[in-house]
Structure formats: C-alpha cells, structure tokens
KEGUDO-52085 format. One line per field, with one value per residue (C-alpha): residue in one letter; chain; x, y, z. Coordinates in Angstrom, 1 decimal. Example, Ala and Ser with C-alpha at 12.3 -4.5 7.8 and 13.67 -1.06 7.14 Angstrom:
BEGIN
zagu <- [A:S]
paba <- [A:A]
c1 <- [12.3:13.7]
c2 <- [-4.5:-1.1]
c3 <- [7.8:7.1]
END
This chain:
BEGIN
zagu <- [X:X:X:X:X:X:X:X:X:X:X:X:X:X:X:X:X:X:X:X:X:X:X:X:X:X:X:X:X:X:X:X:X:X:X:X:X:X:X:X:X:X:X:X:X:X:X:X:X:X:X:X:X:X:X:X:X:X:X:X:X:X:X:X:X:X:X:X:X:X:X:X:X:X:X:X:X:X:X:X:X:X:X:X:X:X:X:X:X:X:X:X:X:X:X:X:X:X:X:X:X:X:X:X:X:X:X:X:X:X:X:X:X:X:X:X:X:X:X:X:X:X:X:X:X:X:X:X:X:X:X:X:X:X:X:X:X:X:X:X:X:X:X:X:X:X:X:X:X:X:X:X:X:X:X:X:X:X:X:X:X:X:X:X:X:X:X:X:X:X:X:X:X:X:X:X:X:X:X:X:X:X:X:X:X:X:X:X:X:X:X:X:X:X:X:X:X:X:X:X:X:X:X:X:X:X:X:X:X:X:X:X:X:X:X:X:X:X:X:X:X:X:X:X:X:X:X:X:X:X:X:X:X:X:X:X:X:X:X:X:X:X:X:X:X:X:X:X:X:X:X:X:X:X:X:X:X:X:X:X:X:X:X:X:X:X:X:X:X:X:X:X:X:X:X:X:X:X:X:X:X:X:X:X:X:X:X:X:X:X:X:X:X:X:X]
paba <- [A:A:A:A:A:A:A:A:A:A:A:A:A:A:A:A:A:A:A:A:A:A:A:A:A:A:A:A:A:A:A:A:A:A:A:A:A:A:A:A:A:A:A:A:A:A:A:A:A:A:A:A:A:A:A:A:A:A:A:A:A:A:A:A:A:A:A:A:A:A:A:A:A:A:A:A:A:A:A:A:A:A:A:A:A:A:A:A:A:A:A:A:A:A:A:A:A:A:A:A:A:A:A:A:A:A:A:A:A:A:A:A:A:A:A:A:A:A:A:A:A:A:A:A:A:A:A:A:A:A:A:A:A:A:A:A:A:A:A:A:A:A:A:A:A:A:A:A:A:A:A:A:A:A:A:A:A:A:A:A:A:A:A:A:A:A:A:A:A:A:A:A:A:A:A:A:A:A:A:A:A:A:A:A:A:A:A:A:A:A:A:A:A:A:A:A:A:A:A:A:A:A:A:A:A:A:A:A:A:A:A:A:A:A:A:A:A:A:A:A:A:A:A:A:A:A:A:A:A:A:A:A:A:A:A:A:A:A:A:A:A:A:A:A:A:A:A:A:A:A:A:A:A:A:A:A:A:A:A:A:A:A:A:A:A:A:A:A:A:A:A:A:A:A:A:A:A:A:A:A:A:A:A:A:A:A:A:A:A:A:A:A:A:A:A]
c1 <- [0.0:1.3:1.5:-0.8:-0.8:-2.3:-3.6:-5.3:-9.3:-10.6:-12.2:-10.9:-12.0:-10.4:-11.5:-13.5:-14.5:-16.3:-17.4:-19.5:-20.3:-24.0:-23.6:-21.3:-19.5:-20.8:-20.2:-21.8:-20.0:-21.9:-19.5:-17.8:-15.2:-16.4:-14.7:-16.3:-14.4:-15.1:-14.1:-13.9:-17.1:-18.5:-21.8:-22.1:-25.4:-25.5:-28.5:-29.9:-32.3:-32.2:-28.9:-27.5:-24.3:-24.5:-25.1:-22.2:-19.4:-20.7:-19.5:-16.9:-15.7:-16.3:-14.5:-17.8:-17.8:-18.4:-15.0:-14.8:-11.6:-14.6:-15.2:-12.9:-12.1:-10.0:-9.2:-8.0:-9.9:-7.5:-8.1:-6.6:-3.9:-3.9:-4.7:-6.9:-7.9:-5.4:-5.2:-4.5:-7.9:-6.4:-6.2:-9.4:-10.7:-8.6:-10.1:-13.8:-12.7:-11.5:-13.0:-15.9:-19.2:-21.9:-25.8:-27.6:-31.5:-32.6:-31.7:-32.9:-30.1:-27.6:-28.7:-28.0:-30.8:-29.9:-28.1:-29.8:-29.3:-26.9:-24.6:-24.2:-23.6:-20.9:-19.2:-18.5:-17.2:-13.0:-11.0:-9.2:-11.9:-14.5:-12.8:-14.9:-18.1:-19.9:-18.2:-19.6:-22.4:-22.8:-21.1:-23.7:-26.8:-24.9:-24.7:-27.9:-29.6:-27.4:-29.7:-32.7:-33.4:-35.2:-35.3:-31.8:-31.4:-34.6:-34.1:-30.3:-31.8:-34.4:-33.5:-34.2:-37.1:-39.0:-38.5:-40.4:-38.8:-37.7:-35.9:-34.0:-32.6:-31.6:-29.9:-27.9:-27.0:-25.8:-23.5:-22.3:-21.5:-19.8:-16.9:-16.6:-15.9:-14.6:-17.5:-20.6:-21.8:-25.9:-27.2:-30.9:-31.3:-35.0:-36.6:-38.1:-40.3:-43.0:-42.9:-43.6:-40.8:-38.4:-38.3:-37.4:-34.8:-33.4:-33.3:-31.3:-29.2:-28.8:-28.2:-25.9:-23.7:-23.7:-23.0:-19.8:-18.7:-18.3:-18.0:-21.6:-21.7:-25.4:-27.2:-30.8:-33.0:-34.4:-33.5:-35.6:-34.1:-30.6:-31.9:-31.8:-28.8:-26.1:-23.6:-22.8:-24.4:-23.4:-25.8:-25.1:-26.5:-25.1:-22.4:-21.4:-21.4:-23.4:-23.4:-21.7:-22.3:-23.5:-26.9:-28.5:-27.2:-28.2:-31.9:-32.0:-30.2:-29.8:-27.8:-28.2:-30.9:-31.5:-30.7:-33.7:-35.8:-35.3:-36.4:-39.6:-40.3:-39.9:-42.7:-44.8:-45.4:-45.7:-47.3:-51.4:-53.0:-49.6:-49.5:-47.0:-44.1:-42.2:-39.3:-39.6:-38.1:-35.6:-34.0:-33.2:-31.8:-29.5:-28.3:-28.0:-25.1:-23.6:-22.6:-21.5:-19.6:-17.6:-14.5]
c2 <- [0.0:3.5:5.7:8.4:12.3:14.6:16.4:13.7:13.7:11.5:8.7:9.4:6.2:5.8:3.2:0.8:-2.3:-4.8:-8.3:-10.4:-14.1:-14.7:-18.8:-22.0:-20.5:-16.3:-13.2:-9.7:-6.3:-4.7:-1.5:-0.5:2.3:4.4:7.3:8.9:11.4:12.7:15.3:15.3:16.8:16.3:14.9:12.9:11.0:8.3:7.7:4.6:2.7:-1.5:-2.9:0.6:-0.8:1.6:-0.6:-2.7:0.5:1.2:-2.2:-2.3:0.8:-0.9:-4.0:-5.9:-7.8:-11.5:-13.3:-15.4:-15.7:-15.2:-11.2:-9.2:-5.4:-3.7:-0.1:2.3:3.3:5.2:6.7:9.8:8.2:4.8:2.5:-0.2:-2.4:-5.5:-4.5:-7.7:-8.6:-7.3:-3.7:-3.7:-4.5:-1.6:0.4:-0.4:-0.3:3.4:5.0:3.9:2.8:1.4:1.7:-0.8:-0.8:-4.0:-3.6:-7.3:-8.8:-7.1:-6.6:-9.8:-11.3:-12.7:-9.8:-6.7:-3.6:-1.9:-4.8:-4.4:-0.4:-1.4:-3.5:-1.0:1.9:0.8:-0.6:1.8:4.6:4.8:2.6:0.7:-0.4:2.7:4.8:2.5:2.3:6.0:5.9:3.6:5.7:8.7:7.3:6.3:9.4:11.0:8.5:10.1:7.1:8.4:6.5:4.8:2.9:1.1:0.8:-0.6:-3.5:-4.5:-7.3:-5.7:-7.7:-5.7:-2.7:-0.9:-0.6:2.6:2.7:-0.1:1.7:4.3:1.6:1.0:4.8:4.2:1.7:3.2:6.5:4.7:4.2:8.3:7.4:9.6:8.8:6.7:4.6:4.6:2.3:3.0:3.4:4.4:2.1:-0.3:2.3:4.4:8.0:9.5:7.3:7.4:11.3:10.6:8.9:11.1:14.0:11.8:10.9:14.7:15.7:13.1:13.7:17.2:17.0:14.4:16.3:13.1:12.6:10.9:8.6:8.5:6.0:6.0:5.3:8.4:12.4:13.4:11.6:12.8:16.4:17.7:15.7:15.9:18.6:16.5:14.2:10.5:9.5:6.1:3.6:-0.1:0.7:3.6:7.6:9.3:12.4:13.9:17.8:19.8:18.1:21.7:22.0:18.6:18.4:22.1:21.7:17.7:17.4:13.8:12.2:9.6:12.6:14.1:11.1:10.1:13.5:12.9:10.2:11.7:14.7:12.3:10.8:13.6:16.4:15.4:15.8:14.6:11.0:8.5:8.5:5.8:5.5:5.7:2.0:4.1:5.7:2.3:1.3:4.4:3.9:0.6:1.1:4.0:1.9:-1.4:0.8:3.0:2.0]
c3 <- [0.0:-0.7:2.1:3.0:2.0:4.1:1.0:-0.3:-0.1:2.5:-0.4:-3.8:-6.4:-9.4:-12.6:-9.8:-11.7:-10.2:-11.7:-9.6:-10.3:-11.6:-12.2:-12.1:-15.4:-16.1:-14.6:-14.8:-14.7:-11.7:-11.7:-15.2:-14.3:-11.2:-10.8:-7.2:-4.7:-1.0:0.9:5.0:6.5:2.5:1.9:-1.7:-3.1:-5.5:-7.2:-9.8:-9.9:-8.9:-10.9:-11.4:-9.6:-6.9:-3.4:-5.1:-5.4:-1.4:-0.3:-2.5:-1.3:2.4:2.1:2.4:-1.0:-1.0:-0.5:-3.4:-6.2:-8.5:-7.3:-8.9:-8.1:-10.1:-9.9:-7.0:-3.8:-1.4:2.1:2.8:0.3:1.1:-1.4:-0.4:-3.6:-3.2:0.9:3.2:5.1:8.4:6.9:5.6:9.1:10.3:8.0:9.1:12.9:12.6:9.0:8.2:9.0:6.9:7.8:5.4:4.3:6.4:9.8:11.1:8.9:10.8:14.1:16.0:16.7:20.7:21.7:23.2:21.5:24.2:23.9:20.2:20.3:22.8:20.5:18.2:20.3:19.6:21.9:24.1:24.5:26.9:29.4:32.4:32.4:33.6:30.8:28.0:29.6:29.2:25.6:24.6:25.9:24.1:20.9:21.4:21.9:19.2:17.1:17.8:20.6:23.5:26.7:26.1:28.8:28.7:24.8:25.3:27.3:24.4:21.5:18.5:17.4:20.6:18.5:15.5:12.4:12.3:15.7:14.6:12.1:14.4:16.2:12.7:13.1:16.6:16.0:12.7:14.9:17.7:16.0:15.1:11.8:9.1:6.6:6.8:4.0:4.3:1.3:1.1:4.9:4.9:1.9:4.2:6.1:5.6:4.2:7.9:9.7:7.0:7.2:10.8:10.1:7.6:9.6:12.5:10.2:9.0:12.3:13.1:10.6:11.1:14.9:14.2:11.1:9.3:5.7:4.2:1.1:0.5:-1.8:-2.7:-6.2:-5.3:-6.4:-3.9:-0.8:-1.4:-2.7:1.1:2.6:0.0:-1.4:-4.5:-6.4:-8.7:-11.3:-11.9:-14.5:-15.7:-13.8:-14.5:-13.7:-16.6:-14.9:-11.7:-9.7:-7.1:-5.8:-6.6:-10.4:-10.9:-10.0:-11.4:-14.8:-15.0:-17.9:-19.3:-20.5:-17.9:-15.1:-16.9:-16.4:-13.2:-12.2:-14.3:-12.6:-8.8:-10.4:-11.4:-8.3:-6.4:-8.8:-8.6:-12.3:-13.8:-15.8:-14.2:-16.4:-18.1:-19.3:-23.5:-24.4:-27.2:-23.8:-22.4:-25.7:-25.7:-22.1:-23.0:-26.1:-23.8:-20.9:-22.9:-25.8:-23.0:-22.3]
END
C-alpha cells in the first residue's frame, strides 16, 4: 500500500471495476469504471435505480464484498492516500474499525438477533476509549440518543425484534457513529419504512452527521431523498457515472438524459393531475449502447 498524503481527499475512487459471479460459469460487470471522490465533512449521493451498480461500489468501497476468487475489483480506492484495492484482510478490518461505518437498508439482517441492543452499540465503540463499564455504559446511551433514541437505557436493554422498524434503524446509526468514523456509507437506509418514519430517520441521520462532522456517502433510487442531505451528487447507471455535480445543479439543470428522467419520474409521483411516467423504451436502448460501448 502506498502511504498516506495529508492532501489527499478523504475517499478518492479511481476506474472501480467490479465483476460479480451470476452462475457455475458467467459473470456480470456490476461496476464499469467508477470514478467517485469525497471530501472530509463532504456529503455525496449516488442515485440509480435496482442494478444501477450503486449498493455494489458502497461495499466495494467498504471492504464488504463477498469473498470469493470469483469477485474481482480492479481499480483504486485510497483513504486519505492509502490504497486499499489489493489491501491484506487485516487492513481492511482496520479500516472499518477506525474510517468507516456502513448503515444498510434491512436492519434485522444485521442486528443480532440474541443480543440486546446496548450490547451491540458497545461493540463497536474501539477498543481503548471509553474505558470501564460505567463509561460504555454511558457511551452507549450517548450514541444512542445522538440517534434520535429516547429513553436509552430502557431501549439498550431491548433485543431488537422488541423494536419498530424505524428505531431499529436508528440503532444501525448508533452503532455506525460509535466508531466516530470519518465517513458513513448509508445504502438505502430508509426504503423499508413508511414516508412519515423514514423522514425521521433522515433528519437523525442529517443531524448526526452534522453533529460528528463526518464525511456521508449516500445512496438511494431516489433524487428526492438525497436532494436535502447531500452537497454533491453521482448519477449512476449499468455501472457507470453518466453524470456527476453539485446536488442543486443537478436536479436544477440535469444534464443527461436519464438525469432528466429520473427526475420525471420523482414529479410524477408527487405532482397530482400529472400522468405517471415511463421511461420511453428508445431511452433504455440508448443507455444501453452507452454503458456497454464505454471503455
């Protein structure tokens, strides 16, 4: 691994591909040449629909891809100037210990199912800080509250099947900002819940990140989700980035096609008298050619 520069951005991703096994003898290019940078204290979306390769370049960036001699990753993806992409298993641990945390859509697949909430918080505050049961015990029922979690002591001490939904996403905030990591990685944290919850949740998390001043990588299917949250925005589809800005030039002045139509699509949900739109099949066929004939 090279060594770090303190000038370098916090994430900086350079030609990520990823190619993912999809039976005994194929394959399918999931990511096709990401290019993707973040700043500290930056807040970046990355919006495409199911397939669009998106939840893959998160946990590709995360160390979190199946391992498996049949997933391949080539490119670059340094922290802070350290590459990562060919990293030993041990530094990629490192990594997730110290630099990042990842909140995920489905909390119940994460959440251990036999251990009460506090317990798991606990085990993600590092080793070394907050020493002696009392203090974790208070670290815990901080992080906790910074999650939006009222009543933390009595919540700590439930398993999270006794909770709803969306609290058990904020406990997938907790433990992501135990670690005080230097970006968070929230793929589609709110798609499960309803439209009243998942606004909740949202504005924890804005707050959150705010508080901590750490670095969020966003991704959602939806403009509108990251429209409020984000500084910069990644369009992504078949893989690749087809179009790349500040979050408020692209909703404003989207300037590729597909930008266009994903934007269609959020107004025609949400405007009443207008027709539900579709994406014109000539569209797909253009994406299509675009992301197979790029190099």
């Amino acid at each position: 691994m090279s060594g770090s520069r303190e000038d370098a951005p916090l994430l900086s991703v350079e030609g990520l591909h990823v190619a993912l096994p999809t039976g005994e003898r194929s394959e399918v290019d999931a990511v096709r040449g990401v290019d993707l940078v973040i700043g500290d204290g930056e807040r970046v979306g990355v919006v495409g629909e199911s397939g669009s390769g998106k939840s893959v370049t998160g946990r590709a960036i995360a160390g979190l891809l199946p391992t498996s001699p049949r997933v391949r990753v080539h490119g670059s993806i340094r922290f802070a100037g350290t590459e990562m992409v060919g990293a030993p298993p041990a530094a990629w641990d490192e990594i997730r210990r110290k630099r990042v945390s990842m909140i995920f859509q489905d909390p119940l697949t994460f959440l251990n199912p036999t251990m009460r909430v506090g317990r798991q918080v606990a085990e993600s505050i590092p080793a070394g800080r907050e020493r002696g049961n009392v203090a974790r015990t208070q670290a815990v029922h901080r992080f906790l509250e910074q999650a939006g979690l009222e009543q933390a002591d009595a919540i700590a001490a439930k398993f999270p099947h006794e909770l709803s939904g969306g609290m058990r996403q904020r406990v997938l905030i907790a433990i992501a900002i135990a670690k005080l990591p230097r970006l968070i990685i929230a793929d589609e944290p709110t798609t499960a819940l309803d439209a009243t919850v998942q606004q909740r949740v949202l504005r924890t998390l804005d707050a959150t990140v705010s508080e901590l001043g750490t670095s969020l990588m966003l991704i959602s299917h939806d403009l509108a989700v990251v429209a409020g949250m984000t500084d910069r925005v990644y369009v992504m589809y078949g893989g690749r980035i087809l179009e790349e800005g500040r979050t408020e030039r692209v909703l404003q002045e989207p300037r590729h096609p597909y930008t266009q139509a994903l934007l269609r699509s959020v107004r025609s949900l949400t405007d009443d008298g207008v027709e539900l739109y579709s994406m014109p099949p000539e569209l797909r066929r253009a994406l299509a050619a675009e992301v197979t004939d790029a190099p």
